[in-house]
C-alpha positions in Angstrom: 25.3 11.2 60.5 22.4 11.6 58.4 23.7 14.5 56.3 24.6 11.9 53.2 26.0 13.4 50.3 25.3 16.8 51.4 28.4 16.4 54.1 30.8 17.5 51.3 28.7 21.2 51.4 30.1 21.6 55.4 33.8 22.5 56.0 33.7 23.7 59.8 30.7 22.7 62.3 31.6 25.3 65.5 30.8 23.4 68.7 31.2 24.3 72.6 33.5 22.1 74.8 31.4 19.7 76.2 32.1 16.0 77.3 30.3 14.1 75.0 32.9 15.6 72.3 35.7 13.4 72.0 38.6 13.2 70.1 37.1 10.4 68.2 34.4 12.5 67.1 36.7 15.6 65.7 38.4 12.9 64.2 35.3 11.7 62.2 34.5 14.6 60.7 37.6 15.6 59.7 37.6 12.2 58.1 34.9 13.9 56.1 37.3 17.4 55.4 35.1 19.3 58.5 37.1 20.7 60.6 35.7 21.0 64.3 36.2 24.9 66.0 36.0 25.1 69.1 34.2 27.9 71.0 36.4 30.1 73.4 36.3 28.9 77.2 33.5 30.4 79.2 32.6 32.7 76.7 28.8 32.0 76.6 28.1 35.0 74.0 30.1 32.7 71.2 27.6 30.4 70.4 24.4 33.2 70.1 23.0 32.4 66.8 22.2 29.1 67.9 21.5 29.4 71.4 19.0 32.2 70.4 17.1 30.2 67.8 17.2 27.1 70.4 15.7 29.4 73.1 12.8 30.9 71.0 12.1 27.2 69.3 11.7 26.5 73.3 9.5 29.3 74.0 7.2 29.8 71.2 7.0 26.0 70.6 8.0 23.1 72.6 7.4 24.4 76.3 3.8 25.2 75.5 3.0 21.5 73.7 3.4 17.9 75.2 5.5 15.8 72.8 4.7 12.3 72.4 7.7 11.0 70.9 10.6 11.6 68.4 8.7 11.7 65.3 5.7 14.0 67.3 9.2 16.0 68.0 10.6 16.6 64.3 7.1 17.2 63.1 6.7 20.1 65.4 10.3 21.3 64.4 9.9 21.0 61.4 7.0 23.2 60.6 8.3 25.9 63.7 11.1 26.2 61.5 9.4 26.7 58.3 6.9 29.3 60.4 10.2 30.7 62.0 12.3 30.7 58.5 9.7 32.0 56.3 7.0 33.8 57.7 7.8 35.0 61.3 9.1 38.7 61.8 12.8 39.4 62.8 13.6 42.5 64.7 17.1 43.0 62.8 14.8 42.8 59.3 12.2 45.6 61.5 10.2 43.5 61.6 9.7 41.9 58.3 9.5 38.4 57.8 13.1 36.6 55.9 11.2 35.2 53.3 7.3 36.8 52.2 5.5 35.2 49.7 3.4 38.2 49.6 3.9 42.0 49.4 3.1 43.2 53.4 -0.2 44.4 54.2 -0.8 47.9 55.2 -3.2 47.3 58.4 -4.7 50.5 58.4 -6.7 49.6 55.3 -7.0 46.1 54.7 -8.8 43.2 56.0 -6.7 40.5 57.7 -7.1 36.8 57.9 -5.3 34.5 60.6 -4.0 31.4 60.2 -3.0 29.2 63.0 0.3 27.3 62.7 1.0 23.7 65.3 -2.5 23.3 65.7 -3.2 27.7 67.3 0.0 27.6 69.2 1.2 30.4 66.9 -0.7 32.9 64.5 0.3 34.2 61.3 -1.8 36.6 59.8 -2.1 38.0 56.0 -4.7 40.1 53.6 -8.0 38.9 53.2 -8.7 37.8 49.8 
């Protein structure tokens, strides 16, 4: 609903078979050219890109923090997934953050400065100038 303009960039949104799904609401977005795929029945390993980022945003983030309200709520997203999209290390990359916006440190040498992300929830640490 709030995608805009940027709607025309989408042409399949994969989605499990819940109730709240209707026909009315495949049948707005293919209004829009999006066609709706449905996940395979009981096939819970489908879905694991986004189940896996929605269980980690719940575990390093939202379970450890009372939210307030909605906009509390995107705020805290919002930078998690800056933090998570940027700067936080993936196994599959060994370890390396997706995006650094610095060369990594080699700890056995350097001197290594932390900086706390939603308020010292999470860490992330670099070189010392």
């Amino acid at each position: 609903m709030d995608l805009g303009d940027r709607a025309a960039d989408f042409r399949f949104l994969v989605r499990d078979r819940a109730g709240q799904f209707t026909a009315s609401f495949d049948a707005v977005l293919a209004d829009a050219g999006i066609t709706a795929v449905k996940i395979p029945p009981r096939a819970p390993r489908a879905n694991a890109y986004a189940e896996r980022f929605v269980r980690t945003t719940r575990a390093e983030a939202t379970d450890r923090m009372l939210i307030f309200n909605e906009r509390h709520l995107r705020a805290v997203l919002t930078e998690y997934a800056s933090h998570y999209n940027g700067r936080r290390p993936h196994r599959s990359r060994d370890l390396k953050p997706p995006r650094p916006d610095h060369p990594i440190a080699d700890l056995t040498t350097e001197r290594i400065k932390r900086r706390p992300v939603l308020g010292g929830l999470i860490s992330e640490y670099e070189r010392a100038a």
